[in-house]
C-alpha positions in Angstrom: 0.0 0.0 0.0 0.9 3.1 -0.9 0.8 6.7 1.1 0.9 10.3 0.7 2.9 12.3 3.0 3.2 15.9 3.2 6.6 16.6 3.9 7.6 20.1 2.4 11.3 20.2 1.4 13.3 22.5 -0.6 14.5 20.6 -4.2 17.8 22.0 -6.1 17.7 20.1 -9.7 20.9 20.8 -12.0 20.7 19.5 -15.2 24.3 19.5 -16.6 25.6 18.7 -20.1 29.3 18.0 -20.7 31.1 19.0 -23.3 32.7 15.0 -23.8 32.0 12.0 -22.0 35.2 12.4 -20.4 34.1 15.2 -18.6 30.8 13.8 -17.6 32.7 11.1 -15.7 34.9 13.7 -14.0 31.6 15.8 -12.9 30.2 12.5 -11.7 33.3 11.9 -9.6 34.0 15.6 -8.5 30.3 15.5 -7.2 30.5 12.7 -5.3 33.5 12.9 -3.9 33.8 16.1 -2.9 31.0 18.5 -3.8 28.0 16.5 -1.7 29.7 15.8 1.4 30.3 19.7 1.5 26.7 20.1 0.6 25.7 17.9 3.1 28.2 19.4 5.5 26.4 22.0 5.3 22.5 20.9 5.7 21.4 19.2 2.8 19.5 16.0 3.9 20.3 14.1 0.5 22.2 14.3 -2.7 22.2 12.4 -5.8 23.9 12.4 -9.4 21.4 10.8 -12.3 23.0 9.8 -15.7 20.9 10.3 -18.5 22.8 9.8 -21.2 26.7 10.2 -22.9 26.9 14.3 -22.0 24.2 14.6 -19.8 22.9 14.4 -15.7 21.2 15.3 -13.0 22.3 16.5 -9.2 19.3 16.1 -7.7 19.9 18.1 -3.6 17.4 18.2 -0.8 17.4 20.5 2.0 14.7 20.6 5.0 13.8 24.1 4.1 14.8 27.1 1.5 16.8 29.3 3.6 19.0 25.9 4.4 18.9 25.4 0.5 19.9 28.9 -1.1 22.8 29.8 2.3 25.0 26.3 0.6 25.3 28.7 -2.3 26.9 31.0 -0.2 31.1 31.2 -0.6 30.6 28.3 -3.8 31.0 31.0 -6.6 34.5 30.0 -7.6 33.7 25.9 -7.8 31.0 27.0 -9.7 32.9 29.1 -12.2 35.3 26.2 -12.4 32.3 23.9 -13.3 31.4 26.7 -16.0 34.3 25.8 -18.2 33.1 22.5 -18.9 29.6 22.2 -18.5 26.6 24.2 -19.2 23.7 23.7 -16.2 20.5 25.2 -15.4 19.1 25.0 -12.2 15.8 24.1 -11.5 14.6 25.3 -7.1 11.1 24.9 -5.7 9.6 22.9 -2.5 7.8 19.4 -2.9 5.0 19.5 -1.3 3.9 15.8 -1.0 5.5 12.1 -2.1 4.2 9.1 -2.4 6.4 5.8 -1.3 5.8 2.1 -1.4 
């Protein structure tokens, strides 16, 4: 049986697309290794890398509320530049405001 819990959290999607597979695996690895434990360091509740195909993922980050979600941007400018050079992103935000779980 399923059920429906309300359990508002605040959602960071990135969608990423790399310039060569090569660089795909080194996001993937960057992310993982050192970018989410800093993010959960600093109050995300979960984070997790999606491969879609060859050039392309996902970081999909959760945070209990927004002002928790937008203060790990804070001091992150210059990884993010970094990133720039390789990939191109676009970040989707907003709060879930139910899920559904077996």
């Amino acid at each position: 049986m399923q059920r429906i819990k309300e359990n508002i959290l605040y959602i960071k999607v990135v969608q990423f697309t790399s310039t060569t597979k090569m660089q795909k695996q080194m996001l993937e690895a960057y992310l993982t290794n050192v970018w989410f434990p800093q993010v959960i360091k600093l109050g995300a509740l979960s984070c997790r890398y999606v491969s879609i195909d060859e050039t392309k993922a996902m970081m999909i980050n959760m945070f209990p509320n927004e002002e928790v979600g937008e203060s790990v941007q804070v001091g992150r400018e210059e990884e993010r530049n970094e990133l720039r050079q390789h990939h191109k992103y676009i970040v989707f935000k907003g709060k879930s405001t139910a899920y559904v779980e077996a």
